[in-house]
C-alpha positions in Angstrom: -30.4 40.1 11.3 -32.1 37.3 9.4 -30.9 34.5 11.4 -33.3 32.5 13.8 -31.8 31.7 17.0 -32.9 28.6 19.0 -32.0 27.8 22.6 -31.3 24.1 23.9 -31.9 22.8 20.5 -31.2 19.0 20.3 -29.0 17.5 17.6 -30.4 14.3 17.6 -31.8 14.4 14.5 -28.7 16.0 13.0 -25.9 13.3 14.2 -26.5 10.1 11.6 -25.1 8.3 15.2 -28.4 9.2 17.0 -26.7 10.5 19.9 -28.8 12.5 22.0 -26.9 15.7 22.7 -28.4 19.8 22.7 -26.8 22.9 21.6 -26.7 25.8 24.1 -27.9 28.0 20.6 -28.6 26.5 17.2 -29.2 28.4 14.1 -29.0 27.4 10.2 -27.2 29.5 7.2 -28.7 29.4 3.6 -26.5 31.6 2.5 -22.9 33.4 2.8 -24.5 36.8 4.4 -26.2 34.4 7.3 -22.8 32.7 7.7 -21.3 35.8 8.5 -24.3 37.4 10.5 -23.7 33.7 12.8 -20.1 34.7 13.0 -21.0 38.0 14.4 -23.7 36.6 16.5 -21.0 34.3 17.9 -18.7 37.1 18.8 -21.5 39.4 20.3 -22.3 36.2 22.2 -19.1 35.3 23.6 -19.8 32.0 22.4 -17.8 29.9 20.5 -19.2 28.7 16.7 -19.4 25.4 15.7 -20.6 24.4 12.1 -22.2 21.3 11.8 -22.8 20.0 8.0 -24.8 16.3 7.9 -23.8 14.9 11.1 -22.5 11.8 9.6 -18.9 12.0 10.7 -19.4 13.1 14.3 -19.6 11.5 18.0 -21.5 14.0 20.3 -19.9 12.6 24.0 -21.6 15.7 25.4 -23.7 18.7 24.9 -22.7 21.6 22.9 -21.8 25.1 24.7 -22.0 27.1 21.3 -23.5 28.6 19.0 -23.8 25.9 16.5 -24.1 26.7 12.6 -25.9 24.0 10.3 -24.9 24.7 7.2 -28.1 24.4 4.8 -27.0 26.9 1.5 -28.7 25.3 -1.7 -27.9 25.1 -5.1 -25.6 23.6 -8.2 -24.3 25.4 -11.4 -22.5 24.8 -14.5 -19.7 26.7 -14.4 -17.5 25.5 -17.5 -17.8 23.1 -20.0 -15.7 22.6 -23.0 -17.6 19.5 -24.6 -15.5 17.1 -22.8 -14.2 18.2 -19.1 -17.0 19.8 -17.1 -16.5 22.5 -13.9 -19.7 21.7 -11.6 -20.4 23.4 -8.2 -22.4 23.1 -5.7 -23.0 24.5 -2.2 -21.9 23.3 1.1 -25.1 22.3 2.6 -26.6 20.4 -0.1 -26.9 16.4 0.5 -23.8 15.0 -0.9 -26.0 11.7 -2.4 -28.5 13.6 -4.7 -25.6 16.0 -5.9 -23.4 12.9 -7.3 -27.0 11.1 -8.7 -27.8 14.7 -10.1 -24.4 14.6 -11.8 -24.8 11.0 -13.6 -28.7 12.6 -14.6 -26.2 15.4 -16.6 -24.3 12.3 -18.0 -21.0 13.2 -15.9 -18.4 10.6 -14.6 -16.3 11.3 -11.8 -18.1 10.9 -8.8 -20.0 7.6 -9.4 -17.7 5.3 -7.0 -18.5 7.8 -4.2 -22.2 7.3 -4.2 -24.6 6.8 -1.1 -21.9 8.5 0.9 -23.9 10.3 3.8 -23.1 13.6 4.3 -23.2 17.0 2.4 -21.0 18.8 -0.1 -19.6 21.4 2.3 -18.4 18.2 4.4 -16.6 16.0 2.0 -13.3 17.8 1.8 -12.7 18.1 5.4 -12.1 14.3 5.3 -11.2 14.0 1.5 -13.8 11.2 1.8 -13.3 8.3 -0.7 -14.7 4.9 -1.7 -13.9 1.9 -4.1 -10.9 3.6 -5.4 -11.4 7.5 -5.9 -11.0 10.6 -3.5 -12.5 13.5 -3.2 -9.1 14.6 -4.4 -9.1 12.6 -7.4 -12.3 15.0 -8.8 -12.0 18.0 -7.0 -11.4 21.3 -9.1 -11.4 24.2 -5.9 -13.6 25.4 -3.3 -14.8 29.2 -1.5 -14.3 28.9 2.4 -15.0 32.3 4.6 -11.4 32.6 6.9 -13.0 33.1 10.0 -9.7 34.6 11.5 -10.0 37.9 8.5 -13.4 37.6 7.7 -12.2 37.3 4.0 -13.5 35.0 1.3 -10.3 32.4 0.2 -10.1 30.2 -2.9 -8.6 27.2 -2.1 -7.2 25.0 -5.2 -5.8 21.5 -5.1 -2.6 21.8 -3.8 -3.4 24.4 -1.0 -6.3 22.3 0.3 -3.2 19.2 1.3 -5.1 16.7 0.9 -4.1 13.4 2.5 -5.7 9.9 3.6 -9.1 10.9 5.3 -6.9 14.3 5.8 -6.8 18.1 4.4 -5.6 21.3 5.7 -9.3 22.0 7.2 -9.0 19.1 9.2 -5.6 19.7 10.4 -6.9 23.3 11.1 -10.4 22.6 12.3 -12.4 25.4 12.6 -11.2 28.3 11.0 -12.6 27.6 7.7 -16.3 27.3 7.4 -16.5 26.0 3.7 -19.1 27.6 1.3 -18.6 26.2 -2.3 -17.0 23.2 -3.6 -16.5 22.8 -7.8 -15.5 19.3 -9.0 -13.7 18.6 -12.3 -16.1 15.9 -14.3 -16.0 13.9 -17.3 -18.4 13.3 -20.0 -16.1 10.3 -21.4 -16.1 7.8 -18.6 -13.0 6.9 -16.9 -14.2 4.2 -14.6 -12.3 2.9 -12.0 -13.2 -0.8 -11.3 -9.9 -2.2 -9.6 -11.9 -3.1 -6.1 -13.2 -6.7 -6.5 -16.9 -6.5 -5.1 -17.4 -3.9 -7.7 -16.6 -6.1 -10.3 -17.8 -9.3 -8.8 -21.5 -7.0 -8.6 -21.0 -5.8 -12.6 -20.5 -9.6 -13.3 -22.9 -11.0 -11.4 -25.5 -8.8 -13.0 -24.1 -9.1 -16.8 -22.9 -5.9 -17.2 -20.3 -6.3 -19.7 -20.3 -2.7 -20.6 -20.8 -0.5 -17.5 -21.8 2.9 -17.6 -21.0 5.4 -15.1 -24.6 5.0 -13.9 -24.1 1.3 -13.6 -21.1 1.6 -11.2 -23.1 3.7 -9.1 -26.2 1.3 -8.8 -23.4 -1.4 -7.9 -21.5 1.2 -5.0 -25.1 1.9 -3.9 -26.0 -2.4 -3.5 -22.5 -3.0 -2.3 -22.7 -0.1 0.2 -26.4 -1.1 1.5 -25.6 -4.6 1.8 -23.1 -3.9 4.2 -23.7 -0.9 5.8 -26.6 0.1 7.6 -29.0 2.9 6.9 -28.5 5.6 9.5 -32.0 6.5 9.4 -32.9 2.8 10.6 -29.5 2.2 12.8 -27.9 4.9 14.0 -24.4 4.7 13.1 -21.5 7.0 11.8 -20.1 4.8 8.7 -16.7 3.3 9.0 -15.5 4.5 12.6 -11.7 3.8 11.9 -9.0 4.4 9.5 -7.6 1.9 7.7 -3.5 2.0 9.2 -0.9 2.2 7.4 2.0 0.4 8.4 5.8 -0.5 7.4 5.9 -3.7 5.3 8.3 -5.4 7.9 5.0 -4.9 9.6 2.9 -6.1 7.6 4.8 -9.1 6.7 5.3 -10.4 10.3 1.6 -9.8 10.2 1.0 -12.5 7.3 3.3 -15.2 8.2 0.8 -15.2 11.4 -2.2 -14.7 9.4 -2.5 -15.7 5.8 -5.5 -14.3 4.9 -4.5 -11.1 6.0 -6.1 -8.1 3.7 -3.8 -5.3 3.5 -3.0 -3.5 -0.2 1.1 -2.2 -1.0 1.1 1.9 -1.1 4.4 2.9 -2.3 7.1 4.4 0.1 7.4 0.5 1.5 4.0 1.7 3.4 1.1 -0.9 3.7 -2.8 -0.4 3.9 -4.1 -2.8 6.3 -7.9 -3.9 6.4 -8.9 -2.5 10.1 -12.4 -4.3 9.3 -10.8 -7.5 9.0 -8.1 -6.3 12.2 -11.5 -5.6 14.2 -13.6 -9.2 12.9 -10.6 -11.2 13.3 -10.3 -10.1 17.0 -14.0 -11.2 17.4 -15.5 -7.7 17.7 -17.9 -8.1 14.8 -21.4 -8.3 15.9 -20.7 -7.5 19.7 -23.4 -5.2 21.9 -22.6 -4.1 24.8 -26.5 -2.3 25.9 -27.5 0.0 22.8 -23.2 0.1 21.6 -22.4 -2.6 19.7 -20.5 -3.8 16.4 -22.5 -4.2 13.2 -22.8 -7.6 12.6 -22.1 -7.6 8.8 -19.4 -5.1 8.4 -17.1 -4.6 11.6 -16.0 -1.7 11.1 -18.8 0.3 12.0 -20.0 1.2 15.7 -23.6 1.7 15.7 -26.6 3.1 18.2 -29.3 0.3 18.7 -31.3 2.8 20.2 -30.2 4.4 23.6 -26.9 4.7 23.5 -25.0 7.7 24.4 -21.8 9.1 22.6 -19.7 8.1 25.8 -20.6 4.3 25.5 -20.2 4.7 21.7 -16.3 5.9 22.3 -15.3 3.6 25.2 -16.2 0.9 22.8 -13.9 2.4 20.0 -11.1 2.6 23.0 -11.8 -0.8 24.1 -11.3 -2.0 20.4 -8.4 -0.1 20.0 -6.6 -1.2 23.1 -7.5 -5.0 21.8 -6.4 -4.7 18.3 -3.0 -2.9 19.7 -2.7 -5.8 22.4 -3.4 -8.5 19.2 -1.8 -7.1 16.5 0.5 -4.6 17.4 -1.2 -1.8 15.5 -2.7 1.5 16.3 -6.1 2.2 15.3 -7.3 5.6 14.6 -10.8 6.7 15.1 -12.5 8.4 11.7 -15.0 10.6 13.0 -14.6 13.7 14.9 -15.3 13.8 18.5 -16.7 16.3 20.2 
């Protein structure tokens, strides 16, 4: 067995919340054979296996009785090309950031809007992450997950992987798949997609009449820094709740209360309401409560200011909840997964 086992290993430095927690036995796979040497480790062990990608979606409330798996397999290929539409894969445990840069460097467009995303490759599917506009669904051309109930390599395409809103099948089934390879569909003719307003407002402000893929990306990147904090200065877990959707009788009661309310029509009579402008409105933005508190320029994310543990990071997001449900009459969902 090539695999190095480590005992009481913390995951501090692999949670982007900065949660002190330790794994009963941590070990990393750079490639399929160590993926499925961990599996067997797990079973001689009588230990349950937990895969951990980059720690950017995650709440540790409490330390880890497993054996837990870091993904950390390398590498990006070329797999098709015909001139115009481009095949492009890449493995599970590279950084999801430098993989969509390292795209624009090959003068692809797809992925640009979903820049400075934390995370890695392997990751992004499980929550069909998205930003200013596009999904991981909107770019995604299939992935290779090992079933861990056969032991069998499956090739998932689009419509197995059911992608929904911050959804898929390996959320919905969590932990049976442990994803290896992901292969995106690209462009080299750019299709941009500009509809959010701070994109534009960003293009305009800097005179870019013309963008290139490129360009949108520097803007995601300023939009995204501007408002969000850097994990690796502020612990923090990105946006920590969905945006809900809600009927439009809803939504509508909702507005004749409070015209400035930011919510966007989704077909189906459904609404998208704005849970950062739910959670500011209530006057949760900016609010500390010892080292838990609410960002104070983008209320929608929960962040660490140092000591905080995952416990005081969730009854925060309950006590939120329980407010905007009181206040609004809608249910809040928590993004990240809570272990």
């Amino acid at each position: 067995m090539t695999l190095i086992i480590e005992q009481n290993r913390s995951l501090k430095a692999f949670n982007t919340m900065a949660v002190e927690a330790s794994a009963a036995r941590f070990t990393e796979a750079h490639n399929d054979q160590e993926v499925v040497e961990a599996l067997a480790e797990a079973r001689r062990l009588g230990a349950p296996l937990w895969v951990l990608g980059g720690g950017s979606n995650l709440v540790l409330t409490a330390d880890v009785d497993a054996l837990v798996l870091r993904m950390a397999s390398r590498g990006v290929r070329v797999l098709n090309d015909d001139g115009e539409q481009v095949v492009i894969e890449a493995a599970a445990g590279e950084s999801w950031h430098p993989f969509v840069l390292h795209s624009l460097e090959l003068g692809l467009s797809g992925l640009e809007n979903l820049s400075l995303i934390p995370g890695t490759v392997g990751a992004a599917p499980i929550q069909n992450v998205g930003a200013y506009g596009v999904e991981i669904k909107d770019v995604f051309a299939g992935l290779t997950a090992l079933d861990r109930e056969t032991g069998g390599l499956v090739e998932f395409d689009l419509q197995a992987c059911q992608f929904g809103y911050r959804d898929s099948l390996f959320k919905r089934e969590a932990g049976r798949y442990v994803i290896l390879r992901v292969r995106f569909l690209l462009q080299r003719t750019a299709n941009l997609k500009l509809e959010y307003g701070p994109l534009r407002q960003w293009l305009q402000q800097h005179d870019i009449r013309h963008p290139t893929p490129m360009d949108v990306s520097r803007a995601v990147c300023a939009i995204r820094s501007e408002k969000l904090p850097d994990p690796r200065v502020l612990g923090n877990a990105g946006s920590f709740f969905k945006n809900p959707l809600v009927p439009q009788s809803i939504a509508a009661a909702l507005r004749a209360r409070y015209p400035d309310l930011v919510a966007f029509a989704q077909g189906d009579e459904q609404v998208k309401l704005a849970a950062g402008w739910l959670i500011e409105r209530a006057g949760w933005k900016g609010y500390r409560d010892g080292d838990a508190g609410v960002h104070r320029l983008q209320a929608l994310v929960l962040v660490n200011y140092g000591q905080a543990t995952g416990r005081q990071i969730l009854d925060l997001a309950w006590r939120i909840q329980a407010d905007i449900a009181e206040r609004f009459g809608v249910q809040l969902e928590i993004e990240p997964n809570v272990i």
